[in-house]
C-alpha positions in Angstrom: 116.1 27.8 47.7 114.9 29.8 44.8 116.8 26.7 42.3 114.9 24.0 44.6 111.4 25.5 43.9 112.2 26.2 40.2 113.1 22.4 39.7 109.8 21.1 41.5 107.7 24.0 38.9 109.6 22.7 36.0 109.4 18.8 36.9 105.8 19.0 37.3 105.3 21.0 34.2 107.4 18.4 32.5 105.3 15.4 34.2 101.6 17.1 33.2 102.6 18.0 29.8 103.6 13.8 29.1 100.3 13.2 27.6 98.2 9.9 28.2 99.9 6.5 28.4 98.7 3.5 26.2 97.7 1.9 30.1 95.6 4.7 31.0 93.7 4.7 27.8 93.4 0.9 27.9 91.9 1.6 31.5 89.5 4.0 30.2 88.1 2.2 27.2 87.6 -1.2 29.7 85.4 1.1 32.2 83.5 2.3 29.1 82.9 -1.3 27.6 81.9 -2.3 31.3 79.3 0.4 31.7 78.0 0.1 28.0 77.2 -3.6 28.1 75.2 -2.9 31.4 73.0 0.1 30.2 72.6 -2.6 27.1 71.7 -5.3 29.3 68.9 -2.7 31.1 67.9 -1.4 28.1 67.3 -3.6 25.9 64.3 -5.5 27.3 62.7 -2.3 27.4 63.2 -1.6 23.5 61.2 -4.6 22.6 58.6 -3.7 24.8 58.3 -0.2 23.1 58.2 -1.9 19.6 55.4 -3.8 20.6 53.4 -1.0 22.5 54.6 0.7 19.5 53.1 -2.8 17.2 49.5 -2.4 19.5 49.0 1.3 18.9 50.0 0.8 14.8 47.2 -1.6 14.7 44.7 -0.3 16.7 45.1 3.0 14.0 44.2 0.8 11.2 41.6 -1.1 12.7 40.0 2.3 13.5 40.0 3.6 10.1 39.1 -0.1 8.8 35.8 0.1 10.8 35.1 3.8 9.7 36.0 2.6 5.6 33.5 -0.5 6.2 30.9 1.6 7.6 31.0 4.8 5.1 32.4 4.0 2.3 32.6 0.5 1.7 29.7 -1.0 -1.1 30.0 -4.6 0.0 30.4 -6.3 3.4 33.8 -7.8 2.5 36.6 -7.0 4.7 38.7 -4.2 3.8 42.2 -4.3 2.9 45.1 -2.3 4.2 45.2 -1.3 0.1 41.7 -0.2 0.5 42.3 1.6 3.6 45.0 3.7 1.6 43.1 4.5 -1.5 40.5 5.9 0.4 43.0 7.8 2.0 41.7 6.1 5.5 45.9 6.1 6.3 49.1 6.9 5.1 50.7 4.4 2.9 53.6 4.8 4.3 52.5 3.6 7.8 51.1 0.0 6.9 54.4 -1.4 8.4 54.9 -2.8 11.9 57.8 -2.1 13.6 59.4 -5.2 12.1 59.2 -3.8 8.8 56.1 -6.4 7.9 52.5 -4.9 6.8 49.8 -5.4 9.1 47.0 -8.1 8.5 43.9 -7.1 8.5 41.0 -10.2 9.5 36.9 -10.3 9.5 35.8 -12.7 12.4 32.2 -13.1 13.2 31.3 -9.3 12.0 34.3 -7.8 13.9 37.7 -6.3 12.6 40.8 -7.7 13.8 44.3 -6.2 12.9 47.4 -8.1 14.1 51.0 -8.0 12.9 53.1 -11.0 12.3 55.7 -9.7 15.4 59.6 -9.9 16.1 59.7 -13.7 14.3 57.4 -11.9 11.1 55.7 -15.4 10.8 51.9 -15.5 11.4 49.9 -17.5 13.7 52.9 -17.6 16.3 52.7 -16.9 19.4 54.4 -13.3 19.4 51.5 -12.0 16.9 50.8 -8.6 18.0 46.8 -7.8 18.0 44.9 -4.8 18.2 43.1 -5.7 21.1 46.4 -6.4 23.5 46.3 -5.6 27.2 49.2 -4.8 29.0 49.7 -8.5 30.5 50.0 -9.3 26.8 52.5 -7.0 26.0 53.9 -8.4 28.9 54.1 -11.9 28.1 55.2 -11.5 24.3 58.0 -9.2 25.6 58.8 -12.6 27.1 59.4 -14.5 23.9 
């Protein structure tokens, strides 16, 4: 009895001590792929909505400090530039970007400010131009592009 037990103790020491077959890895890697391009699939729409929020926010900053340049320290009614904005130290110069990578743009219309960015496609006058004055249905909708 005593050789009978001590066989099964060293044939299952001898079977967990084998390692990991090329199969079962295979198995695992397949299950990881499969989950990954899900959470990819999820995720993803929601990543271009954050770089647009993201876009929204950026330009409403700089249309901010473009309205508070123009009204204390600009010595003409001509529309300030994002260069003006950062030599009056009105922003950071390293924050002019969108989240493309593309400067914001900033516009005089009828007295007001506008500040868009050119958006994912970095053309302007398209219609995924971010604006400062974006609602959430906007955001919406150019998510949608």
């Amino acid at each position: 009895m005593k050789t009978n037990a001590g066989k099964r103790i060293r044939g299952l020491k001898k079977a967990l001590s084998r390692g990991v077959t090329l199969v079962e890895v295979l198995i695992v890697v397949a299950i990881m792929a499969v989950i990954a391009g899900g959470a990819t699939y999820l995720v993803f729409p929601e990543f271009k909505k954050a770089r647009i929020k993201t876009a929204v926010v950026g330009a409403t900053t700089i249309k901010m400090a473009a309205e508070t340049y123009k009204e204390l320290e600009s010595t003409s009614d001509a529309c300030p530039t994002i260069q003006d904005l950062v030599s009056a130290r009105k922003i950071d110069g390293k924050k002019v970007d969108d989240p493309w990578g593309q400067p914001y743009k900033i516009k005089c219309e009828e007295g007001e400010i506008r500040v868009y960015s050119p958006g994912n496609d970095r053309k302007d006058a398209t219609p995924d131009d971010i604006r400062d004055d974006f609602k959430p249905s906007d955001i919406e909708k150019v998510a949608k592009i």
